[in-house]
N, C-alpha and C positions, 0 to 999 in steps of 0.2 A: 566173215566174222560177225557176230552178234554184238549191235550194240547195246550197254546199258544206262538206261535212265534211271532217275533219282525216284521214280514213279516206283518201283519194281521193288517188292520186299526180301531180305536178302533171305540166302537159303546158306545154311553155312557148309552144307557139302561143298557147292558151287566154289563157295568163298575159301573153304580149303583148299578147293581145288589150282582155282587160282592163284594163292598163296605162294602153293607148290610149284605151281609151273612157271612165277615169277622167279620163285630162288632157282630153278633151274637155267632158264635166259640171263640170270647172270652168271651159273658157270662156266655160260659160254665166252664170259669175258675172261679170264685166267685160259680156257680152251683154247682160244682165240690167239691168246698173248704165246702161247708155248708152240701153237699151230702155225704161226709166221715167226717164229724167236726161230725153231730150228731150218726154217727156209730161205735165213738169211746169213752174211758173210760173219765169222768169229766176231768182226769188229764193229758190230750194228746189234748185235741181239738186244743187251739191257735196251738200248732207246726204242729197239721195232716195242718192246711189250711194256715201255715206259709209252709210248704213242699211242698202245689199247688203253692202258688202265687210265690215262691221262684223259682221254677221249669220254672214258664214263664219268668221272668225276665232274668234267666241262658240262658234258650232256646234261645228267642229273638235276644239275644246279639251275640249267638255263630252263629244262622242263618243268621246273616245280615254278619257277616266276612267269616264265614267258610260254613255252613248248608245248605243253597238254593244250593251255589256251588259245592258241594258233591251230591245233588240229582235232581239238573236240571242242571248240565254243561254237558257240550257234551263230550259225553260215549270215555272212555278213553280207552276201549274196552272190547271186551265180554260181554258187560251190567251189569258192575261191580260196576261203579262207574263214578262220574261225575268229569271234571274240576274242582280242588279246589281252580282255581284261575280267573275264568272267569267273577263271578259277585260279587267278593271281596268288603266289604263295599255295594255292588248292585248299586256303582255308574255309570255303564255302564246301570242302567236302571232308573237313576236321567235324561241323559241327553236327549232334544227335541229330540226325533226320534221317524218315524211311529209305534204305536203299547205298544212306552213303556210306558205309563200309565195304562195300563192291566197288562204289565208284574210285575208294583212293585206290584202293588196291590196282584196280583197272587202270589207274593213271600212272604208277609206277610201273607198271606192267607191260605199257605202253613207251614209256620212259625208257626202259631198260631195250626195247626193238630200238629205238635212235640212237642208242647208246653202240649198240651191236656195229649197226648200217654204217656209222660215223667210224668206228673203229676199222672194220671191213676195206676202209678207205685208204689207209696205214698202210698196206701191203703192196698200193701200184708207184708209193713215190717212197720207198722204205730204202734208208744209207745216204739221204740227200739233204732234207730241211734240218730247221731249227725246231728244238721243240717248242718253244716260248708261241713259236708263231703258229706252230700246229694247234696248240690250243686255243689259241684265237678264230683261228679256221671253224675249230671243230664246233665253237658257241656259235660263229655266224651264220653258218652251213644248217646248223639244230633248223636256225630261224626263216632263216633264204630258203633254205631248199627241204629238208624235211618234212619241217610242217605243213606246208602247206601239200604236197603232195598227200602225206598221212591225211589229211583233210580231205582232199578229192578220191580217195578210195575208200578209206576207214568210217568215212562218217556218214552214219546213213541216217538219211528222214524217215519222217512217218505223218502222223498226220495234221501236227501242230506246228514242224517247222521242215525249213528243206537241210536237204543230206549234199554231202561232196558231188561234184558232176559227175567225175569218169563211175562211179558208182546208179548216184538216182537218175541220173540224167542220160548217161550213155550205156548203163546196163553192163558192163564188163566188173568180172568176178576176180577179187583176189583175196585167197582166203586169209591168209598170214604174212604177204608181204613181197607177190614177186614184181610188182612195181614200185612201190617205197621204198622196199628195202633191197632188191637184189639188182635189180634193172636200176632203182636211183645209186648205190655205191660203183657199180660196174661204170655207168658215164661218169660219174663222177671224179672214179680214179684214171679214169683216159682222158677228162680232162686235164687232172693236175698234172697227168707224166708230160701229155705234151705241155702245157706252157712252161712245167718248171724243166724240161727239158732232161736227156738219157744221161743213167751213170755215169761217172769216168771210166774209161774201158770196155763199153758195154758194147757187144759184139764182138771184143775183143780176148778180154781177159774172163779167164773162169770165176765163173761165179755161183757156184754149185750150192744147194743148202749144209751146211755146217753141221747139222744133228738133227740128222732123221728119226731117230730115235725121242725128241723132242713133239717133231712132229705129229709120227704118229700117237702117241700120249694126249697130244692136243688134237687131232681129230677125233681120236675116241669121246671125250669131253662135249665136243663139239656136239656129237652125234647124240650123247645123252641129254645135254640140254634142248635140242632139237625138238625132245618127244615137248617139252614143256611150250615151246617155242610157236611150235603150229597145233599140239593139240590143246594146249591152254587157251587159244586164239578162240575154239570153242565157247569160251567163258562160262562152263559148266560140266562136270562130270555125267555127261550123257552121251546118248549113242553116236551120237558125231563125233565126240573126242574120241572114242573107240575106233570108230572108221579111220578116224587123220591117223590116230597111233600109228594103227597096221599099215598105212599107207607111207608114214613118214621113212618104217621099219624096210621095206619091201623098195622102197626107192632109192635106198642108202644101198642096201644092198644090189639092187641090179647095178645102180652105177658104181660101184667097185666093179663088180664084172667086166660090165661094157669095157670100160675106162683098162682095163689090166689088159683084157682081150685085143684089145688095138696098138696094143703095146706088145704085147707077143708078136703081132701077127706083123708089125711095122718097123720096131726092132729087136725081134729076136728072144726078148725075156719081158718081164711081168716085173715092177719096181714095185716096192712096200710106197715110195712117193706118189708113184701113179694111183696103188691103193687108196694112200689117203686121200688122193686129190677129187678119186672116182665118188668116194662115199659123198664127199662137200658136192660134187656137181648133180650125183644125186635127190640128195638134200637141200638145192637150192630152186631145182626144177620142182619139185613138188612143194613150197612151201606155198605157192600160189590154188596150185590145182591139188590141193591135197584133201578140200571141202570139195571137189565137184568128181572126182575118181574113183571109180571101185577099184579093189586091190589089186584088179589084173590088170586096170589103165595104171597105180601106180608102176607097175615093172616095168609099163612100155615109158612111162614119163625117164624112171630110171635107166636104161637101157639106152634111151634116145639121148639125154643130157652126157650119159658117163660118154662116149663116141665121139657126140660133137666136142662136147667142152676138150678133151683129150685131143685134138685135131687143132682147134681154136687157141690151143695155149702158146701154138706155136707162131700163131700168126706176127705176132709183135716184131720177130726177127725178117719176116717176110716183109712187113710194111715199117717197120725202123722205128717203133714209140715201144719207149720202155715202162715198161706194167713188171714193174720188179716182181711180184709173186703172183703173178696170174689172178688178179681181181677184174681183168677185161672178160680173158678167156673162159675163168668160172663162174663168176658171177652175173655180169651183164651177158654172155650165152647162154647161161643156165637158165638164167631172170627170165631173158626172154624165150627158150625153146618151155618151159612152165609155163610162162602165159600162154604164149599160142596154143597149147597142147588141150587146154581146155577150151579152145575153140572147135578142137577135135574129136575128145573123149569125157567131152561135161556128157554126165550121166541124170537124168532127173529119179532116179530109185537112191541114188545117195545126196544127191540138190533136196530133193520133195519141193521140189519147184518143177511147170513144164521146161524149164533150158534143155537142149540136149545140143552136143555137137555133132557136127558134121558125120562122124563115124555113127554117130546113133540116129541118122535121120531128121536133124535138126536142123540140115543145110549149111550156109556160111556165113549166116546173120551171127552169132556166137564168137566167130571166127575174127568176123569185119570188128567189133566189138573191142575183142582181144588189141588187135594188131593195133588199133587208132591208142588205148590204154598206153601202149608199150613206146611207141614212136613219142606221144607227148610225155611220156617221163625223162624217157631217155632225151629228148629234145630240150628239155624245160633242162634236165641236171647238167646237162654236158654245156650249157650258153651260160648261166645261171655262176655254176661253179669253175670255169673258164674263167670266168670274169672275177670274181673272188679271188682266187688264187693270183691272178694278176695285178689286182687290185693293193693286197698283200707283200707279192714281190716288189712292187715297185713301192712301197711305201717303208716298211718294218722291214723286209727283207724275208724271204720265204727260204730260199735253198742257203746251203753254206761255201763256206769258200772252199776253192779247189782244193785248197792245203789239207785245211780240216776235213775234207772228204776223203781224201785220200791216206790220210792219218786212222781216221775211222770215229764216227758221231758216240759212239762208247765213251772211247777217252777224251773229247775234246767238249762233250756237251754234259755230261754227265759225273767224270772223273773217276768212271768204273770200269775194267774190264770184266766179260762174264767170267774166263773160267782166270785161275790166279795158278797158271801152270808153273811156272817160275817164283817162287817166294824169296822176297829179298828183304827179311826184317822187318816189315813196315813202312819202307820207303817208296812214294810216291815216284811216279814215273814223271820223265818231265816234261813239259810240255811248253812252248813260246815258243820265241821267235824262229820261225824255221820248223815246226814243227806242229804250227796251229795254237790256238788259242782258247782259253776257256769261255768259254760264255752259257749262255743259258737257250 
């Protein structure tokens, strides 16, 4: 990712550019919300995509006072951590000066990837909390654990100040976010399952997605805002955004492939779920190495993600932590088979840098680079957000009572069900003693 300084005179292609591929990273939140709404039970949907949209609203709010300024203020040292008071409200980049119409834009832009990552999170503990306390999670989590990671990858020095470490200091590449964003929600959400602990029934009773046809609607979304997602990441309408495109394009697609193929071949038929699931694990493997690949390392990025992740969703019943919708198995495998992958197939004809991996003669300095990146995301999010969420339950209260779980967080959090199969006049269904309770 390029970063921008207030140095730099804005070009308004660019600045359209980015515009555009801002409003796209938020269709991926409605994407998002319909892409786990139908992966979950009748009696969860409204709250799974009231927990996305809630999630951006939370985010938003904490990046425009606190969030930007934690992961782009200038490095307070050791590439730790950013000024959390330099672009406070971001009214230092409200006002006429060269450059800063890039920069808000760039900071909502920004905004809107924590906004996604946070959300992402939604899917490993989805039919079990409060939402009151979700959103509380979702502003402390922005602060704890986002920014400062966004920091040690996204912010790079030059030659008046220093940049993030796992970036200036330790040299590992991630172009749009596969340790921030994909490898940080993956621990993040196998934290929360393990401390808040597995469904009622889980292992037991069926718990199948409700409306795939939802799904797939939300992965298609998903996929279009994607192009904005990583090639917007560019932060310019130039030749790099054109490489990421075709690469975003070409990874989405091998991994439905992959992903359906291992599914034929292991039970019998190809699911429209597996599709969906193939293109997200495609999409999520590339969103790191999608700067450092030519088109044909995108299909093997694709390829290699749609197999594993498809193999990895399963693990959860194998080792007993419940990841309600596969945020372990696609995202943090994904996260991580992306980063490594450009330890393997970083090309310096689409870098124009010397890096090259391992496959192109660049040995396994590239490699080592990767792996160390990956281990301290994943290490920092899974201790980090453990504790949070424990934090949380023991205090305010995190999960709901068995009653009310088993009633369904639709009606007992919200006072809605999705679909109104039964019409009975206008009469509210009941709810109390015996039956759970309303609360927020």
């Amino acid at each position: 990712m390029i970063q921008l300084t207030a140095a730099v005179s804005p070009d308004t292609g660019d600045t359209a550019w980015l515009l555009t591929s801002a409003a796209l990273v938020l269709l991926m939140v409605p994407g998002l919300a319909l892409f786990y709404g139908g992966m979950v039970r009748v009696k969860s949907v409204l709250n799974m995509m009231m927990m996305v949209f809630g999630a951006l609203a939370v985010v938003m709010v904490v990046w425009l006072f606190l969030g930007y300024s934690l992961a782009f203020g200038d490095d307070l040292g050791g590439g730790l951590l950013g000024d959390p008071t330099q672009y406070f409200g971001l009214s230092s980049l409200v006002e006429a000066q060269e450059g800063a119409t890039d920069l808000i834009v760039f900071a909502a832009f920004q905004g809107l990837f924590c906004a996604i990552t946070v959300g992402l999170i939604a899917g490993a503990i989805a039919d079990r909390v409060k939402f009151g306390t979700w959103l509380l999670f979702a502003g402390l989590w922005t602060v704890l654990v986002y920014a400062p990671v966004a920091h040690w990858i996204f912010y790079y020095g030059d030659d008046t100040h220093a940049g993030g470490w796992m970036y200036d200091r330790l040299g590992a590449l991630d172009f749009a976010g596969g340790t921030a964003v994909e490898i940080n929600s993956g621990a993040a959400g196998l934290a929360a399952a393990l401390v808040l602990g597995r469904r009622l029934g889980f292992g037991k009773d069926p718990m199948k997605p409700h409306n795939l046809t939802l799904t797939m609607i939300g992965a298609g979304l998903l996929w279009f805002g994607w192009f904005g997602f990583n090639a917007g990441s560019a932060l310019a309408a130039n030749h790099t955004a054109a490489i990421v495109f075709v690469n975003t394009l070409m990874a989405g697609c091998t991994g439905l492939l992959a992903w359906t193929l291992v599914e034929k071949v292991r039970d019998g038929h190809a699911t429209s779920f597996g599709a969906a699931s193939g293109v997200v694990a495609g999409l999520v493997a590339i969103t790191p190495s999608c700067g450092a690949v030519s088109p044909v390392g995108a299909t093997v990025v694709g390829v290699v993600a749609g197999a594993v992740c498809s193999v990895a969703v399963g693990w959860k019943h194998r080792f007993g932590y419940d990841d309600s919708l596969d945020v372990v198995g696609v995202h943090l495998v994904g996260g991580l088979v992306g980063t490594l992958l450009i330890g393997l197939l970083a090309n310096s004809t689409v870098l124009g840098s010397d890096v090259e991996g391992l496959l192109y003669g660049g040995g396994f300095d590239q490699l080592g680079k990767q792996a160390v990146a990956a281990v301290a995301t994943f290490s920092f999010s899974l201790l980090m957000t453990a504790l949070l969420v424990w934090l949380l339950d023991r205090t305010v209260g995190f999960r709901v009572d068995p009653d009310d779980e088993a009633l369904g967080v639709d009606l007992v959090i919200h006072a809605e069900a999705a679909y109104d199969l039964h019409p009975t006049g206008g009469a509210r269904p009941h709810v109390g003693p015996g039956s759970g309770t309303l609360h927020f």
